[in-house]
C-alpha positions in Angstrom: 34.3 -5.0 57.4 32.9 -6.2 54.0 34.7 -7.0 51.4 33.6 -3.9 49.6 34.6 -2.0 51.7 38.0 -2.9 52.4 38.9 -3.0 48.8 37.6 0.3 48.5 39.3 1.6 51.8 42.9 0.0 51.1 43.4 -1.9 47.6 44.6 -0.5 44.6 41.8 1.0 42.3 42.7 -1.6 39.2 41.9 -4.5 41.5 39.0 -2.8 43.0 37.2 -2.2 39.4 38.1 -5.9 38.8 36.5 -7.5 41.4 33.6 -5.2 41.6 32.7 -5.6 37.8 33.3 -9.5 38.5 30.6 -9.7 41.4 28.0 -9.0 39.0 26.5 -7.1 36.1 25.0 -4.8 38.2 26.2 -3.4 41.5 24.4 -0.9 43.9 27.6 0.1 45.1 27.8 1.6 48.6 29.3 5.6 48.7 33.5 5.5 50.0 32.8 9.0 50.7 29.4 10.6 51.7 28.6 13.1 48.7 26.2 16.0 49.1 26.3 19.6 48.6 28.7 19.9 51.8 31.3 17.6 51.0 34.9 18.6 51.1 37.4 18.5 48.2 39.7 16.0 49.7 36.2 13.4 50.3 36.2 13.8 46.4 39.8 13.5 45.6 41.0 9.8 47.0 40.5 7.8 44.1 40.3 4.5 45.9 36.9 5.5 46.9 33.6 5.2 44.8 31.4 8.3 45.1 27.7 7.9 44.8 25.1 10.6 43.3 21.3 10.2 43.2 21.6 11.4 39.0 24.0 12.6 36.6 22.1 15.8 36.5 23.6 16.1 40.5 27.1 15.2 39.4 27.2 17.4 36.9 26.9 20.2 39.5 29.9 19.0 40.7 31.5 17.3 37.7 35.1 20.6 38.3 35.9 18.5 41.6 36.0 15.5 40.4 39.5 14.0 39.6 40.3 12.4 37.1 40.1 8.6 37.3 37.2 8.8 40.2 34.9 5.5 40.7 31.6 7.2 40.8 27.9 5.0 41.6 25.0 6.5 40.5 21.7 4.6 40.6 24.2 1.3 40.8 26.1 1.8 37.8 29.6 2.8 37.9 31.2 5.0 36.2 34.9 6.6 35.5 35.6 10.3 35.3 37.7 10.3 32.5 39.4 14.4 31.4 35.7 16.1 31.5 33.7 12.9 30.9 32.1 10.5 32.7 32.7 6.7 30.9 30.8 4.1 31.9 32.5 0.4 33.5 29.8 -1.5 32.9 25.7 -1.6 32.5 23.8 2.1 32.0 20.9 1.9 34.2 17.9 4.6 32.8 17.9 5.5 36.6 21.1 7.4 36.2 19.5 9.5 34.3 16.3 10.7 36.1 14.0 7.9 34.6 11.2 7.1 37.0 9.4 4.1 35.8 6.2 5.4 37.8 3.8 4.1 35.2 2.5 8.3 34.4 5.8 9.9 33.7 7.0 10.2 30.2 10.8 9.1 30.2 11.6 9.6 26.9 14.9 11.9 27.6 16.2 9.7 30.5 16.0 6.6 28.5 17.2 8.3 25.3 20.0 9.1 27.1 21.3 6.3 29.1 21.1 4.1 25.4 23.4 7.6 23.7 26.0 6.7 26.5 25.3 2.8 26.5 25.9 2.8 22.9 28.7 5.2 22.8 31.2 2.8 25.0 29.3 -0.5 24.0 27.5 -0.9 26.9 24.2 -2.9 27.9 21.2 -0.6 29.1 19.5 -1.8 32.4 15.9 -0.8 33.1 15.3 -1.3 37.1 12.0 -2.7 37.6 8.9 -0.3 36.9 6.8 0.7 34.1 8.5 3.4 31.6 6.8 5.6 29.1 8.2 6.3 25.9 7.0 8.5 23.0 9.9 7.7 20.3 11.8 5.2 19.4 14.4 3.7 21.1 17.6 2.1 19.2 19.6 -0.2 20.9 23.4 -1.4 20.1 24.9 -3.0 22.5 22.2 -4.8 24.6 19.7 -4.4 27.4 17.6 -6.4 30.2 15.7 -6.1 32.9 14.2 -7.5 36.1 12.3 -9.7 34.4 9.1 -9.2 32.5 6.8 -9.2 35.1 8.6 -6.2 36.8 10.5 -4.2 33.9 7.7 -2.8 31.2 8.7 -0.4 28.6 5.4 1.2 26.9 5.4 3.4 23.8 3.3 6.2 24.2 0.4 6.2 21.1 0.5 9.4 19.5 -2.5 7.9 16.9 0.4 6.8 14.0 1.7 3.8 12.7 5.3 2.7 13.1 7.7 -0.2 13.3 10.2 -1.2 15.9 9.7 0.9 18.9 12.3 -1.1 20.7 15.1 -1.6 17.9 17.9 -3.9 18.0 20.5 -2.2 15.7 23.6 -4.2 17.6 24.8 -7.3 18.4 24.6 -7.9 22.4 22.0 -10.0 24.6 18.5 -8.5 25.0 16.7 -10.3 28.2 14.1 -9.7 30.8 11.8 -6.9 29.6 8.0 -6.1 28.5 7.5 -4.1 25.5 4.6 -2.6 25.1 3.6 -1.0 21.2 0.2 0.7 22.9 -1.5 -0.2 19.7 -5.1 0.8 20.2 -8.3 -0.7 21.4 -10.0 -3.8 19.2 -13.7 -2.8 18.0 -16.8 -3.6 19.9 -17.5 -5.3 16.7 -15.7 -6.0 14.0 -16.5 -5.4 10.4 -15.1 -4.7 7.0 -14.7 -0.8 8.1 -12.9 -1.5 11.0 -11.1 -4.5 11.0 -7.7 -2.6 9.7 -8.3 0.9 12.0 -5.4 0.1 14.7 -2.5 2.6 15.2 0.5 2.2 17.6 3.9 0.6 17.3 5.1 -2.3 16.5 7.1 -4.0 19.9 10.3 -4.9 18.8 12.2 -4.8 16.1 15.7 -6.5 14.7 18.0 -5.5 12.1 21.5 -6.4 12.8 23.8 -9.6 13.3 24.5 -12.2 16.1 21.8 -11.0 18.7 20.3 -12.8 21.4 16.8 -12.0 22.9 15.1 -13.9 26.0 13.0 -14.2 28.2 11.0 -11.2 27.3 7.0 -10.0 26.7 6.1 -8.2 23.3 2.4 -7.0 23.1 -0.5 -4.9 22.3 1.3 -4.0 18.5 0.5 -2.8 15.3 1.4 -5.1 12.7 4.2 -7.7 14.1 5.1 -7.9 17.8 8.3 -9.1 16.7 9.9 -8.2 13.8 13.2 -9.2 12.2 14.5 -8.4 8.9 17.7 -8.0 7.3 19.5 -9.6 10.6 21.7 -12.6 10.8 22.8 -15.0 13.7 19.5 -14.2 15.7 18.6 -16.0 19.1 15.5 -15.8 20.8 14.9 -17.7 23.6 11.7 -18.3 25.6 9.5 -14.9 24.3 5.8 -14.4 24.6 4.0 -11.8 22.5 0.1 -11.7 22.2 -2.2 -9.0 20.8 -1.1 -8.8 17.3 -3.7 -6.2 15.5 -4.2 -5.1 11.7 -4.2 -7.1 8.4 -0.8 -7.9 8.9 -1.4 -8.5 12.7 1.9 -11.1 13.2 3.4 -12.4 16.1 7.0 -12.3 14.8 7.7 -11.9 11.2 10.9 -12.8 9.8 12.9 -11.1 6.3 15.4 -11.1 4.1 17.0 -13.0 7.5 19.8 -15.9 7.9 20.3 -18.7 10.7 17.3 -17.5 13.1 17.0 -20.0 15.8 13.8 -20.1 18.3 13.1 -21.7 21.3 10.2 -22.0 23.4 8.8 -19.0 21.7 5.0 -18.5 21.8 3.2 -16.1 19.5 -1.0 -16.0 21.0 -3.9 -14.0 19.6 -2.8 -12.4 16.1 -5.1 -11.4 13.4 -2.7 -13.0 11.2 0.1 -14.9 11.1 1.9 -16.3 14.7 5.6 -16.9 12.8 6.3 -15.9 9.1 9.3 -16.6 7.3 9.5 -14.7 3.7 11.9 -12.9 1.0 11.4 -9.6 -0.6 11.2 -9.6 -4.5 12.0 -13.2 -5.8 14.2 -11.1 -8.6 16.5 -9.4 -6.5 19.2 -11.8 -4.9 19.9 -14.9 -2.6 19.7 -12.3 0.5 16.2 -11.6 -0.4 14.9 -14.5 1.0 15.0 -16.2 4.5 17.0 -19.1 5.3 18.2 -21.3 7.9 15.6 -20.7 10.2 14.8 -23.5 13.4 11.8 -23.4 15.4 11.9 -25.8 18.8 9.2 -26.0 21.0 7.2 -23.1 19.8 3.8 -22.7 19.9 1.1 -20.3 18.0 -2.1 -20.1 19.4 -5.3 -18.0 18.5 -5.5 -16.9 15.4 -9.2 -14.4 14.5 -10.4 -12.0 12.4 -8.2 -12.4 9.5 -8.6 -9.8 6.9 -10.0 -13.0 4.6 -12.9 -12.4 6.6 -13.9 -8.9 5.7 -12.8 -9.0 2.1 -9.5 -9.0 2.6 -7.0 -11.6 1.3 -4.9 -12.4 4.6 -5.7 -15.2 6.9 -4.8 -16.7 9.9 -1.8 -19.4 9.6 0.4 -20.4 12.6 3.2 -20.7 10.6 3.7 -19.2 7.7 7.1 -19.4 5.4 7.2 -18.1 2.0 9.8 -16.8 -0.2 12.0 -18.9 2.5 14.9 -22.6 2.7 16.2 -24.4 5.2 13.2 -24.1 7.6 13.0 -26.7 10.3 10.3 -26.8 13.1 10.8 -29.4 16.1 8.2 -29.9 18.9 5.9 -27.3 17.7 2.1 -26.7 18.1 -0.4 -24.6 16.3 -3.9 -24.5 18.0 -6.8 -22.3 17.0 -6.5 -20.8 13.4 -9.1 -20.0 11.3 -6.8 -21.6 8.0 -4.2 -23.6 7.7 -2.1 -24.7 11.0 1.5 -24.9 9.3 2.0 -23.7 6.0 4.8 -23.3 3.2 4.0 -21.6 -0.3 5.5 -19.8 -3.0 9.6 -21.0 -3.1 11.1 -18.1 -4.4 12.9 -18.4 -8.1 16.2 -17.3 -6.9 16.3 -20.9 -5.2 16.1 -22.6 -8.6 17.4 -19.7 -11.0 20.7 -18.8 -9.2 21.0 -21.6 -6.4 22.0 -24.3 -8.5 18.6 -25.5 -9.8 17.8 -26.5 -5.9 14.5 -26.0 -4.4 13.2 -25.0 -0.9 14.0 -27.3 2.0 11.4 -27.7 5.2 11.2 -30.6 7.7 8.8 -30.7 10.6 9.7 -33.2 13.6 6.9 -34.1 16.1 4.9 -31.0 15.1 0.8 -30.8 16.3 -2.0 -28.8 14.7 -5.4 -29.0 16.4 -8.7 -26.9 15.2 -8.2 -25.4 12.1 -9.0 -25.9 8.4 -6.1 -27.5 7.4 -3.3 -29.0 9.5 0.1 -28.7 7.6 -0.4 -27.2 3.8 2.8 -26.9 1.2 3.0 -25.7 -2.4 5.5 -24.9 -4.8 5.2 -22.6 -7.6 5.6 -25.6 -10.5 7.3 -28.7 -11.5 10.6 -27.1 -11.6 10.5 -24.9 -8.5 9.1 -27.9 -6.1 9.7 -27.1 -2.7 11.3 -30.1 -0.6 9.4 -31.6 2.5 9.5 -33.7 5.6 7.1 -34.6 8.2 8.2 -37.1 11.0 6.0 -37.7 13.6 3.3 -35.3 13.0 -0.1 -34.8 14.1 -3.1 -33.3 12.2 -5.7 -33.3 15.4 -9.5 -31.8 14.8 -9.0 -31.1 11.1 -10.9 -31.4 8.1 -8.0 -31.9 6.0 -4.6 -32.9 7.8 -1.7 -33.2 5.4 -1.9 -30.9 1.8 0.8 -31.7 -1.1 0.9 -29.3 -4.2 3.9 -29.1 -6.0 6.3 -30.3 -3.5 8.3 -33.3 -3.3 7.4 -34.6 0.2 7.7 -37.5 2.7 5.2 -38.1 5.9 6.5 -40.6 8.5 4.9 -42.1 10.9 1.8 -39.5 11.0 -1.1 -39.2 12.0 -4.8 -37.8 11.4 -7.5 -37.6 14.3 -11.0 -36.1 13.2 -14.4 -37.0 13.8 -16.9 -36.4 10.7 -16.0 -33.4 8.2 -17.1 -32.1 4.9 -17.0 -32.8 1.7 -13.0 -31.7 1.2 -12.1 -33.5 4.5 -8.9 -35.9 3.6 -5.9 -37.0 5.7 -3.8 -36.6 3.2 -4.2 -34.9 0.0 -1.7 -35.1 -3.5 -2.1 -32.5 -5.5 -0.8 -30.9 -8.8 2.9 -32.3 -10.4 3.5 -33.3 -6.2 6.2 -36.1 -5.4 4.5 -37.8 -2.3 5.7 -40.8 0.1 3.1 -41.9 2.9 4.9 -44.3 5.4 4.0 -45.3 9.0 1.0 -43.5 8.6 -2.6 -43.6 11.3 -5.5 -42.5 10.5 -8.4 -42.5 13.8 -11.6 -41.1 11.9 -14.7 -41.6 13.4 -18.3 -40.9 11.9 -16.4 -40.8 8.3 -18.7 -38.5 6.1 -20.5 -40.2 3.2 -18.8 -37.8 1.0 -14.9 -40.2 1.6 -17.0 -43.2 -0.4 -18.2 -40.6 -3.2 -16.4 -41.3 -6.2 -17.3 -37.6 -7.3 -15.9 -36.0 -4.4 -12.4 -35.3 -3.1 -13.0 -36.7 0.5 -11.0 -39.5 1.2 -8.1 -40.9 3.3 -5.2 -40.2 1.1 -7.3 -38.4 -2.3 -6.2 -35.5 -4.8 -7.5 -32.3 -5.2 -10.4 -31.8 -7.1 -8.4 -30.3 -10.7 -5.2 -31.5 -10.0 -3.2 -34.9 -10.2 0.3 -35.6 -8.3 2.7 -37.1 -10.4 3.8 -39.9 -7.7 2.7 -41.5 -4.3 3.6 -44.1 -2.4 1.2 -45.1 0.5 3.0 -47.8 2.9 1.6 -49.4 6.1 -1.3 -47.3 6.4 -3.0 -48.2 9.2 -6.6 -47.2 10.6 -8.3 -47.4 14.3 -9.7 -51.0 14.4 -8.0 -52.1 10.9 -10.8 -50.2 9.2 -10.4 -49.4 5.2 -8.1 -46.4 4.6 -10.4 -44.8 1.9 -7.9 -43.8 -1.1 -9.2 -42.0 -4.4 -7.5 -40.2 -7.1 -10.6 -39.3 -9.3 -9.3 -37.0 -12.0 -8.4 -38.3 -15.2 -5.7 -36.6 -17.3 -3.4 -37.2 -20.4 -0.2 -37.2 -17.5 0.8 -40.5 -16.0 0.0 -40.5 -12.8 1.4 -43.1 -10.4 0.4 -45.2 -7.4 2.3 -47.7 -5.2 0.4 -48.9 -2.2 2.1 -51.2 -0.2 1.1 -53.3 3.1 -2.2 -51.2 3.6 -5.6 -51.9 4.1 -7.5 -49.9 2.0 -10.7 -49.3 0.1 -11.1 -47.0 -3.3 -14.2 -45.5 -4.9 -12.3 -44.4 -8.1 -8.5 -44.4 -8.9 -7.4 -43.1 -12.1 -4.0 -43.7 -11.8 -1.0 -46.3 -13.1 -1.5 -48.4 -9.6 1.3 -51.1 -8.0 -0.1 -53.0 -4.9 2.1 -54.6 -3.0 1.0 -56.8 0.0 -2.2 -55.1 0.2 -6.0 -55.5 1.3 -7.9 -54.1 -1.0 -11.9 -53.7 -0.4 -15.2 -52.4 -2.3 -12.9 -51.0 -5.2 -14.5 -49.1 -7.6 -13.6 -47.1 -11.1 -10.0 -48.2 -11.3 -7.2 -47.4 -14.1 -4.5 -50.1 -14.1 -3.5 -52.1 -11.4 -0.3 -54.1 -10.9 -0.8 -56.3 -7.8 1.7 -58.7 -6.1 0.4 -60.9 -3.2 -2.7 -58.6 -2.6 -6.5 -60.0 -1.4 -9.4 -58.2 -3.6 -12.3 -58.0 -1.3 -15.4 -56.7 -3.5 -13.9 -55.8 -6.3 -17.2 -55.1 -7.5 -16.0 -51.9 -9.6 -14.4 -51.9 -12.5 -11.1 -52.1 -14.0 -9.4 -50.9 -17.4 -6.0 -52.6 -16.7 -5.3 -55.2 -14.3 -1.6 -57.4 -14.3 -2.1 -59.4 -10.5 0.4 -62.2 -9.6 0.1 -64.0 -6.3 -3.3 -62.8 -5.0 -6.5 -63.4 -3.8 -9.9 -62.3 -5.2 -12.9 -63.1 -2.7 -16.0 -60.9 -1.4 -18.2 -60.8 1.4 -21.4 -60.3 -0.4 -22.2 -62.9 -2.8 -24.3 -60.5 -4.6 -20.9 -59.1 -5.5 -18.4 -59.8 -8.2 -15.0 -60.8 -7.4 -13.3 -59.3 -10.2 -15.1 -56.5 -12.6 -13.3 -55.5 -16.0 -14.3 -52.9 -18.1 -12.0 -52.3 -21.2 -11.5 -48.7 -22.4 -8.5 -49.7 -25.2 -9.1 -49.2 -28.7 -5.7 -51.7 -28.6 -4.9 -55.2 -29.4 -2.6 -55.5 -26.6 -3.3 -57.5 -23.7 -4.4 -55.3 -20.5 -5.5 -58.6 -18.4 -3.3 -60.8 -16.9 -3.9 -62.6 -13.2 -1.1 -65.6 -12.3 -0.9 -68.1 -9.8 -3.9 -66.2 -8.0 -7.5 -67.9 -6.3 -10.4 -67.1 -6.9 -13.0 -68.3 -3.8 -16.8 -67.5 -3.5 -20.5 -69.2 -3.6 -20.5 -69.7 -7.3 -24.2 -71.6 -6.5 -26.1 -68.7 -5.1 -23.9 -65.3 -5.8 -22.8 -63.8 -8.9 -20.1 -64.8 -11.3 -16.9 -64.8 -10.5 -15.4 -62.3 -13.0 -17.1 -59.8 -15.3 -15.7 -58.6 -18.8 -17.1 -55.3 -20.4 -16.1 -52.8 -23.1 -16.9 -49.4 -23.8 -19.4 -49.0 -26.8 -17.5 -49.3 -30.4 -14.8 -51.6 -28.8 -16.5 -55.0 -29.3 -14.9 -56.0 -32.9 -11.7 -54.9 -31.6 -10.0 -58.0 -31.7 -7.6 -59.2 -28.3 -8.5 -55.8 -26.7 -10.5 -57.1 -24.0 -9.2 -60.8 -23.5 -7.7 -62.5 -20.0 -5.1 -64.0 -19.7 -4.9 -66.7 -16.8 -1.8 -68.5 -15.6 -1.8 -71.0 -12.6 -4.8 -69.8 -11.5 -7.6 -71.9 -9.1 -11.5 -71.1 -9.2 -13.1 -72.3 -6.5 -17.1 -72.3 -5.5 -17.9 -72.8 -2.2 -21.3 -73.8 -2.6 -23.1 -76.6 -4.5 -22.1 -77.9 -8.3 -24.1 -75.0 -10.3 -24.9 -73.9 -13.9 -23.5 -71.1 -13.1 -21.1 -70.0 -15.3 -17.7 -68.5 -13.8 -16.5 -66.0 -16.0 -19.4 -63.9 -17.6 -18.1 -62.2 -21.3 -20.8 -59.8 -22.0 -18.7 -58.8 -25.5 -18.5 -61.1 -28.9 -15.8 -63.8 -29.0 -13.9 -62.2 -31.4 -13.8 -59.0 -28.6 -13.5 -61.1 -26.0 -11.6 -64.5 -24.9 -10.3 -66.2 -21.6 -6.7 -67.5 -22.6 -5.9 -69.9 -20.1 -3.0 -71.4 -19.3 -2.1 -74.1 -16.3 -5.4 -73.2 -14.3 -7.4 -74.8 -12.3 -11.7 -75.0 -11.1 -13.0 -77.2 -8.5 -15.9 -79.0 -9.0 -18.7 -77.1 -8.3 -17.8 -75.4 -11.2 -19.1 -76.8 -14.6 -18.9 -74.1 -17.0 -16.2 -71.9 -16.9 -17.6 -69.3 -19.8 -21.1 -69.0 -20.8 -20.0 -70.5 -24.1 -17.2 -72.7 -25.5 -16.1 -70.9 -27.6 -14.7 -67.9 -25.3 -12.3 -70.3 -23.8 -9.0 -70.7 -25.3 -6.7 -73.4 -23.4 -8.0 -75.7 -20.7 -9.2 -75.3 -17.5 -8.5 -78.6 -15.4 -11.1 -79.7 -13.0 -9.9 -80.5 -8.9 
């Protein structure tokens, strides 16, 4: 005799229902008593047996013999009859109440009902295996699963409308094992401007309450988001798979007004829009109007097309999307296949600045990949004051034109990285745009067949490079490093009134125009062109065939590999009689006998007669030639005298060099002869 059976021959009822309800959620629990039209009153009245019925449409035809306190089965959920009411023990399976799951049948009552009684004693819902149609919408409280998503489907029925949440999670509980189906209609043939927003259906599921968990589940085939959660709190989902996302705001889930959202191994595929969205309602309204606290781990979003951009519209395809949103963090994630931007944060909602304490939005992204679209990982804040807050660690911008875009945000990248082979004239790895606070450490760059357009000093192209209208306020580019120790290009070629600032440290690294305040630190610099103002400590100048309107170096090296190139170029832009030029303890090394001069002073027109404004100042400096004693003279001053002097002081020329200046009287000090 089975254990069933003996408790329900011989043990007391309370120990029965306990170790029934312990053996599992669900139990197809065999009859005590056979029950059919012919049994007897006394089969029906021994309480220590369970009673099966095929429906509760059949017990109900017998619900005046039923005792009270009977175990009763139906379908394999069991119930207690309770006065003149049957009370569920445990899980509501739609089975109890006539729901065929054939595919054809529409089970809209049966399904209706089992959540009524589900909800009504805080019960889950169980859907047996099989396909159920639905023409409304069903609201869940108190949680439902399945046999898994390849076996339990639940498909709305299209009646040619729009609607949200078909399957809506109004209750806390634990959602697992299902397909939902929103039946949103066929795509076009062909799409075009006309019909590239003509879907109807529903959208798959829906959440609006607190502490929830969904997993393991399907959403598809829906109008608008397959997922969508707003105004909920304390929201798991765990290892979900929607695809077929349709209409302009075609999203794979969509998050609102929502707190403390966690994800995991989520996957959002073929969406005309967005595959995750975190954003706020109206930035006026409150702290709960935005989204916050929300982690992504190991998700993935993955072919986004036709975006409404494309037909006139303004919505495009993104993989991640957070707007109007704080605290977002994404670990292990992938974007592949969007027409725009593979991750992307914009528009930091007031409220953060206005009510939170002045603070600003927070995002991080750990070991996060984007591969084939536009842009790999894009932020911007609304302005200087309202600068959203940014990390990368470990990310990778694979396959497109432009990897890593900073506008308005305070961010750090460490230990990146930007694959592409060729690109347009906006390819960059990274680029710094308006008011933005950026830090490049760690960073590698593989680039093959670079465009001409990254060596253009009048295009934005470029390694690390600002937009074309807008200047950061601050980077910092640290161990850059480039497949086979080529020259990171880097290029800030907008000039402004605002101080812009540069600090490149430890970094290889070439620059067609940089019109910022510049520190190098422990740098290689090559082929530099149009430059601002450089400070330089223990830096080689390779080419420095440019020129330069401010330079302080101490500690370097200034050599070229083309002899038809300068080593140093200077062109003087100050209407000042401060001094702009000032290299110590540095060498200067080249074939003084057959190349150009070593160092080239110019001025803008109306600037000769300004007296001091374009002198250098040298200080332990050696000039070396290393070819043959020449006329050559060393330092070429193509202004006046009284424009234009060589102060220097403790410096040195080897012998090859006989005169320093073209004439005399442009040399103030003594230049000693080794």
């Amino acid at each position: 005799m089975s254990e069933l059976d003996s408790l329900s021959a011989g043990a007391s009822r309370r120990e029965f229902f306990r170790k029934v309800l312990g053996a599992g959620t669900v139990l197809a629990v065999a009859s005590g008593k056979g029950v059919g039209p012919t049994f007897s009153a006394a089969q029906v009245a021994d309480v220590d047996s369970v009673v099966s019925f095929p429906s509760i449409r059949e017990l109900h035809a017998f619900r005046q013999r039923l005792p009270h306190g009977q175990p009763v089965n139906v379908k394999g959920s069991l119930f207690e009859w309770i006065g003149a009411s049957l009370v569920p023990l445990g899980p509501v399976t739609v089975k109890a109440f006539a729901a065929t799951g054939d595919g054809e049948t529409d089970d809209t009552d049966a399904i209706l009902a089992a959540v009524e009684m589900a909800s009504r004693y805080h019960k889950p819902v169980f859907f047996p295996a099989g396909t159920y149609r639905c023409s409304s919408r069903i609201a869940l409280s108190s949680g439902a699963y399945g046999d898994g998503p390849e076996s339990t489907i639940i498909q709305a029925v299209n009646d040619g409308g729009r609607h949200y949440n078909f399957f809506h999670i109004i209750g806390s509980g634990l959602y697992e094992g299902l397909t939902v189906d929103g039946a949103v209609s066929d795509d076009p043939a062909e799409w075009t401007d006309a019909n590239h927003d003509s879907f109807n259906g529903w959208g798959a599921i829906g959440v609006s309450a607190n502490h929830v968990i969904v997993r393991n589940c399907v959403a598809r085939n829906s109008w608008r988001a397959n997922v969508r959660c707003e105004l909920a709190n304390h929201v798991a989902l765990e290892n979900l798979k929607v695809t077929r996302s349709r209409g302009v705001y075609g999203d794979g889930f969509y998050f609102q007004r929502s707190h403390f959202i966690t994800l995991e191994n989520c996957h959002a595929h073929d969406h005309t829009r967005i595959g995750f969205v975190c954003e706020g309602g109206a930035s006026s309204a409150g702290i709960d109007r935005i989204t916050q606290g929300v982690t992504f781990i190991g998700c993935k979003a993955e072919y986004g097309h036709d975006q409404s951009r494309d037909y006139g519209g303004r919505e495009f395809n993104t993989g991640f999307w957070f707007e109007n949103a704080t605290q977002i963090s994404c670990y292990n994630c992938i974007a592949l296949d969007q027409r725009e931007t593979g991750f992307r944060f914009s528009g930091t909602s007031r409220i953060l600045t206005d009510v939170v304490a002045r603070s600003t939005a927070q995002f991080s992204f750990i070991d996060c990949y984007a591969r084939y679209t536009s842009v790999g990982f894009q932020g911007t804040g609304i302005d200087e004051d309202a600068m959203g807050h940014v990390t990368f660690t470990g990310c990778v911008s694979d396959g497109n034109d432009q990897g890593f875009g900073c506008n308005l945000i305070n961010a750090r990248l460490d230990n990146c990285s930007y694959f592409h082979s060729g690109g347009g004239q906006q390819a960059r790895a990274v680029s710094t745009g308006k008011g933005s606070i950026v830090t490049v450490d760690g960073f590698f760059e593989q680039w093959t067949d670079r465009p001409d357009a990254v060596h253009d000093p009048e295009l934005d192209a470029g390694s690390v490079s600002t937009f074309s209208s807008n200047l950061p306020r601050d980077v910092t580019v640290r161990n850059y490093r480039t497949q086979d120790g080529r020259p990171a290009i880097i290029k800030y070629r907008v000039t402004s009134d605002q101080a812009v600032t540069l600090r490149v440290e430890n970094t290889t690294f070439s620059t067609p125009r940089l019109m910022a305040q510049s520190t190098f630190l422990d740098c290689v610099i090559h082929d530099a062109g149009w430059v601002e103002a450089i400070k330089a400590e223990g830096c080689e100048f390779i080419d420095f065939s440019g020129n330069a309107n401010a330079l302080v170096a101490n500690n370097c090296r200034f050599s070229r590999s083309n002899e038809r190139n300068r080593l140093l170029y200077i062109y003087s832009r100050h209407a000042s009689s401060e001094p702009f030029f000032l290299i110590t303890n540095s060498l200067f090394i080249g074939d003084l006998e057959n190349g150009a001069e070593f160092v080239f002073v110019n001025s803008s027109a109306g600037l000769e007669d300004v007296s001091r404004a374009h002198d250098l100042y040298l200080n332990g400096c050696v000039f070396h030639n290393t070819g043959k004693i020449t006329n050559n003279c060393c330092i070429n001053l193509k202004r006046s005298a009284k424009a234009s002097r060589v102060v220097a002081m403790g410096s040195c020329r080897s012998s090859g060099i006989r005169f320093f200046t073209a004439r005399d009287d442009q040399l103030v000090g003594e230049v000693f002869e080794i």
